[in-house]
C-alpha positions in Angstrom: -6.2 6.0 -8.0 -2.9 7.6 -6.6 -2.3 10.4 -6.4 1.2 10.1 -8.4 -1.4 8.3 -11.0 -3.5 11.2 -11.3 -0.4 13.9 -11.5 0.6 11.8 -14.7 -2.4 11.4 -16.0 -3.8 14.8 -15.5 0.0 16.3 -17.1 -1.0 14.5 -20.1 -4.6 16.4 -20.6 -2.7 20.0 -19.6 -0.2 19.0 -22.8 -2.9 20.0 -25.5 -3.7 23.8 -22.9 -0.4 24.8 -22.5 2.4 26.1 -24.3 5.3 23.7 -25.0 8.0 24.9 -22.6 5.2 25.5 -19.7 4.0 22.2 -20.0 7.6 21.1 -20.0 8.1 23.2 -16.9 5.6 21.0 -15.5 6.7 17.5 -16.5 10.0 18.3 -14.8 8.1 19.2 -11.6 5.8 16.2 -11.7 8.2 13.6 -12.8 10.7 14.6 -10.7 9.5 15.4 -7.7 5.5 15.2 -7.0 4.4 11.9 -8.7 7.4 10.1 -6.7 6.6 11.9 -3.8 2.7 10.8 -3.9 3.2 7.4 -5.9 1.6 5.5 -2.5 -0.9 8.2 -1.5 -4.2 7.3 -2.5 -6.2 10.5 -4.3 -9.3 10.0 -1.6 -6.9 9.6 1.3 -5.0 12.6 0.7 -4.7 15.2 3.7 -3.5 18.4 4.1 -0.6 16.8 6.4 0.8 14.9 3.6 1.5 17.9 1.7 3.0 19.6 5.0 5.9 16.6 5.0 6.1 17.2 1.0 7.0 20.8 1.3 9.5 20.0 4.3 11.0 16.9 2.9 11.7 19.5 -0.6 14.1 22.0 1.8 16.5 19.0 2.5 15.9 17.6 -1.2 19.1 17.9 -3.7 17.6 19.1 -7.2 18.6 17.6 -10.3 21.3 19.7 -11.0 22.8 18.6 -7.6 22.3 21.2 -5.8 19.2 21.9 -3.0 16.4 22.9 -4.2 15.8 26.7 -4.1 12.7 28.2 -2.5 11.6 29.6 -5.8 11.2 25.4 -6.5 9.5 24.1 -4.3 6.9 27.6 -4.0 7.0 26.1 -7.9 5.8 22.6 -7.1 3.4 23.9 -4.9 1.7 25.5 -7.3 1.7 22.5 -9.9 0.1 20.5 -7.3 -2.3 23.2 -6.2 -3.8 23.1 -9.6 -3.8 19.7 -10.4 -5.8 19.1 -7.0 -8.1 21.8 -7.8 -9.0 20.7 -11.3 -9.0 17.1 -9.5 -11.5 18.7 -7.1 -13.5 20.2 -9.6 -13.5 17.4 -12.5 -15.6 14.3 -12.4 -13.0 11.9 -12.8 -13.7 8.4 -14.5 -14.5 5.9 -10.9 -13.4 3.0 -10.6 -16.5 0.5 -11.3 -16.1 -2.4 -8.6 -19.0 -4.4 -10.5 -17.2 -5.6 -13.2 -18.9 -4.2 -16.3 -16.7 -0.4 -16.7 -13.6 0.6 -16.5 -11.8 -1.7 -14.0 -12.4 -4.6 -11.4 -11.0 -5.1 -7.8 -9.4 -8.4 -8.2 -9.0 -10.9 -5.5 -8.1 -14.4 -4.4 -10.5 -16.8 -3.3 -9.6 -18.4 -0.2 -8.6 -21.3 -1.8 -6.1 -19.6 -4.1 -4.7 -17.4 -1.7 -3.9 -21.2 0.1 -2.5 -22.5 -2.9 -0.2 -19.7 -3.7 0.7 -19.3 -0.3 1.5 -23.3 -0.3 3.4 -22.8 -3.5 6.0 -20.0 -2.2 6.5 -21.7 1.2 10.4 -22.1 1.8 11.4 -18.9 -0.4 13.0 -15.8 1.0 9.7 -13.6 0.1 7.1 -16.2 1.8 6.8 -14.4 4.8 6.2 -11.6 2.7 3.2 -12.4 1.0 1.8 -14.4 4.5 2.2 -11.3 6.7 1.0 -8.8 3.3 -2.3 -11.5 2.8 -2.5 -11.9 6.6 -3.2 -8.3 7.7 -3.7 -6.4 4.3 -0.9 -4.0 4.7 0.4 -1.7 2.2 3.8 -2.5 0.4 5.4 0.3 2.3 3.7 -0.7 5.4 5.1 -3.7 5.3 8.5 -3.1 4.1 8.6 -0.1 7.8 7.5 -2.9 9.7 9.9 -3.0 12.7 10.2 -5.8 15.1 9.7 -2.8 17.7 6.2 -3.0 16.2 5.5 -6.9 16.7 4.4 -8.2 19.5 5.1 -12.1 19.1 3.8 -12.9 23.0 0.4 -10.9 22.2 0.2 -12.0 18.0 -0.1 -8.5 17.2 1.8 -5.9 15.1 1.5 -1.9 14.7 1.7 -0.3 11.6 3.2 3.1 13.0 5.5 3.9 9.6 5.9 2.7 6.6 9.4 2.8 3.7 9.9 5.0 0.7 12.4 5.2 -1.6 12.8 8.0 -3.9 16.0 8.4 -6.2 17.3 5.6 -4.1 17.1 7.2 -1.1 15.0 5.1 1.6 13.0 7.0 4.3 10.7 5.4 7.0 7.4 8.2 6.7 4.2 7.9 8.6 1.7 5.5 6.9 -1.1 7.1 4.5 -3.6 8.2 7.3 -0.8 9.6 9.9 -2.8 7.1 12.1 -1.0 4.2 14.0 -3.6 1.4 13.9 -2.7 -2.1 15.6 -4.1 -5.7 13.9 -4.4 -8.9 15.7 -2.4 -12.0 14.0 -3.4 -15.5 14.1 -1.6 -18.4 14.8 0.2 -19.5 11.3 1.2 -15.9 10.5 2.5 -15.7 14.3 4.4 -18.4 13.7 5.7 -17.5 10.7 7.0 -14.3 11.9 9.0 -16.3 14.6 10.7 -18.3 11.9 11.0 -15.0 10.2 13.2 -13.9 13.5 15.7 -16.5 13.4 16.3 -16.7 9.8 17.1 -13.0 10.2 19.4 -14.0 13.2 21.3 -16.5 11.7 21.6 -14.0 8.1 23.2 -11.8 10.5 26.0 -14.1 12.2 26.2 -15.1 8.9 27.2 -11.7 6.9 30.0 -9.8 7.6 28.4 -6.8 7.8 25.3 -6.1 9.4 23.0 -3.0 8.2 19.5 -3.2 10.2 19.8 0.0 11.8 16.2 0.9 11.2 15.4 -2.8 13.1 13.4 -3.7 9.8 11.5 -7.3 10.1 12.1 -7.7 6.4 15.6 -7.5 5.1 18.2 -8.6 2.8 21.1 -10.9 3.8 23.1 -7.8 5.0 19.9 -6.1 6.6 19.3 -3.7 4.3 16.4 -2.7 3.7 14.3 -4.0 0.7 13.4 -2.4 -2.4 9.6 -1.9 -3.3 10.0 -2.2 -6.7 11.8 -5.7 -6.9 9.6 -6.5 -4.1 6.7 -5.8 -6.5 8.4 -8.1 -8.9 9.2 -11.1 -7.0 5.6 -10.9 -6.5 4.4 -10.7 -10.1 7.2 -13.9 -10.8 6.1 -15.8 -7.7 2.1 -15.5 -9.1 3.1 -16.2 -12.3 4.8 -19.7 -11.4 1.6 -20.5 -8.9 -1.9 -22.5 -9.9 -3.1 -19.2 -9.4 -5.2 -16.3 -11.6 -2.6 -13.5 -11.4 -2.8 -10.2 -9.7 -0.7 -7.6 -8.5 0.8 -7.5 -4.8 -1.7 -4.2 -3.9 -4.2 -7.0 -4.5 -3.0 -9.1 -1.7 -4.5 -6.1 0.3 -7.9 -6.8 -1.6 -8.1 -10.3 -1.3 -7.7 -9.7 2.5 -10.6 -7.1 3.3 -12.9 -9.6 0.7 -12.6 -12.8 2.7 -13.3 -10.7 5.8 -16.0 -9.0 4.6 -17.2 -12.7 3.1 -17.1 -14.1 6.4 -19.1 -11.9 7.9 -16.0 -10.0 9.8 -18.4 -5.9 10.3 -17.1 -3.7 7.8 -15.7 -0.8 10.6 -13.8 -3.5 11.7 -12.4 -3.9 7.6 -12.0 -0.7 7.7 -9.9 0.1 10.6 -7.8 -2.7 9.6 -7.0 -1.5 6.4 -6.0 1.9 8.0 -8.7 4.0 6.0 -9.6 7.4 7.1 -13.7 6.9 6.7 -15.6 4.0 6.6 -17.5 5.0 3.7 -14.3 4.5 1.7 -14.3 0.8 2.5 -17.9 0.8 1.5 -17.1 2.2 -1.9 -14.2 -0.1 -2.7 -16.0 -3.1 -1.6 -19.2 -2.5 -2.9 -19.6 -5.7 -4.9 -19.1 -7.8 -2.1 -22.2 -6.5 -0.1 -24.7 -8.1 -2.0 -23.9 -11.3 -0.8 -23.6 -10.5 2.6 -27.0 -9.2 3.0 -28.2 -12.6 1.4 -26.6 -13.9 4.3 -27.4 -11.6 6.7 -31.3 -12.7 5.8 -30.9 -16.1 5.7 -28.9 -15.6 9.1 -32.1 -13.7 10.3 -34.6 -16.4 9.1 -32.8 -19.1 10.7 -32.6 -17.6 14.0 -36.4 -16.6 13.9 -38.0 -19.4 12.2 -35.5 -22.0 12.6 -35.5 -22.4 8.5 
């Protein structure tokens, strides 16, 4: 859960506590500025940093009236989100059951339908997309931040150092969801396709008339703008939808990722750290359902190296 999805869920419990125009006073606060603010910020990854870049983004923030937003404000959203983590804090909150049989289920490709989808979209504008998204399990903002100062084709590697958000239109490259830089290794197709990637953005911009890349973004529009989350997040759902494939949603990408690692036998610090999560035991938690498995393997692994079986 995010924790934009917790803010909304959690304004809907305080509706029955509070009177109407204090819980009205709160829907403006969380609709307008917290849940878009924390709409990629997972509720267990959540640092005390990220509300530090909150509070300053807020001083340079124009309110909905148009004007900035007065101390008074943002001392106001503080408080609304001080609360709501408290009560978050001190709540059990319904988990998320990874086994299937409560209240909802990680879902992922299997390797074979990641290939088929992947075969299905090759030649669009989005494909490299979805390869680089499947290929490394970056978030949606990670990947949309990625700069080509942060791919190094002669190495096949790439660092996630930022990643986009838009808010009321307004883009802004922010540090990823951990404030850590982490660097993952690419293999040979997704290398590859990234160097395609590269020239179709060169000749898009001898091509266009103007050129708007100033951020250096890998993935662009045809006048190197940047590109927006939410139609990215649709083009995914339509591309899935016109694939041989079970549909999920492009956060599942990510999933589908760490699971065929995890299936191979890849460690799971090594999951982990290429996901970008702040503790290991998170990766444990999310991906619970796959263990099982691996320690079948992990003992048929040890009998055959023992007893030769």
């Amino acid at each position: 859960m995010t924790v934009g999805d917790y803010l909304s869920e959690w304004l809907q419990l305080q509706r029955s506590q509070l009177q109407p125009s204090t819980w009205q006073s709160y829907r403006t606060y969380v609709v307008h500025y917290l849940a878009p603010a924390f709409a990629d910020t997972e509720l267990g990854e959540r640092t005390p940093a990220h509300l530090s870049t909150f509070y300053a983004s807020l001083q340079q923030t124009v309110g909905i009236r148009g004007r900035p937003l007065a101390l008074r404000t943002i001392q106001y959203c503080h408080g609304v989100i001080h609360e709501a983590l408290n009560d978050a804090m001190n709540a059990t909150l319904p988990r998320v059951d990874l086994r299937g049989d409560g209240v909802k289920e990680i879902r992922a490709w299997t390797a074979e339908e990641l290939r088929r989808f992947l075969d299905s979209t090759t030649g669009s504008d989005q494909h490299p997309l979805w390869m680089v998204a499947a290929a490394t399990g970056v978030r949606r903002g990670e990947l949309l931040g990625l700069r080509w100062d942060d791919v190094d084709l002669p190495n096949q590697s790439l660092t996630v150092r930022r990643a986009l958000s838009v808010v009321k239109g307004h883009a802004q490259l922010k540090q990823p969801k951990t404030s850590r830089c982490r660097t993952l290794r690419l293999d040979e197709v997704t290398t590859r396709v990234l160097e395609q990637q590269r020239r179709t953005q060169e000749r898009h911009r001898a091509a266009a008339g103007h050129w708007d890349n100033a951020w250096n973004l890998v993935f662009t529009n045809g006048q190197g703008s940047h590109l927006d989350p939410m139609r990215i997040t649709h083009a995914f759902r339509v591309a899935v939808r016109d694939a041989p494939v079970p549909r999920i949603r492009l956060h599942d990408l990510r999933h589908t990722h760490a699971t065929l690692l995890l299936q191979a036998g890849v460690p799971v610090k090594v999951v982990s750290e290429r996901l970008g999560h702040a503790q290991i035991s998170l990766t444990l938690d999310i991906y619970a359902h796959v263990l099982p498995a691996m320690d079948a393997d992990a003992a048929d692994r040890f009998a055959a190296a023992v007893f030769g079986m």
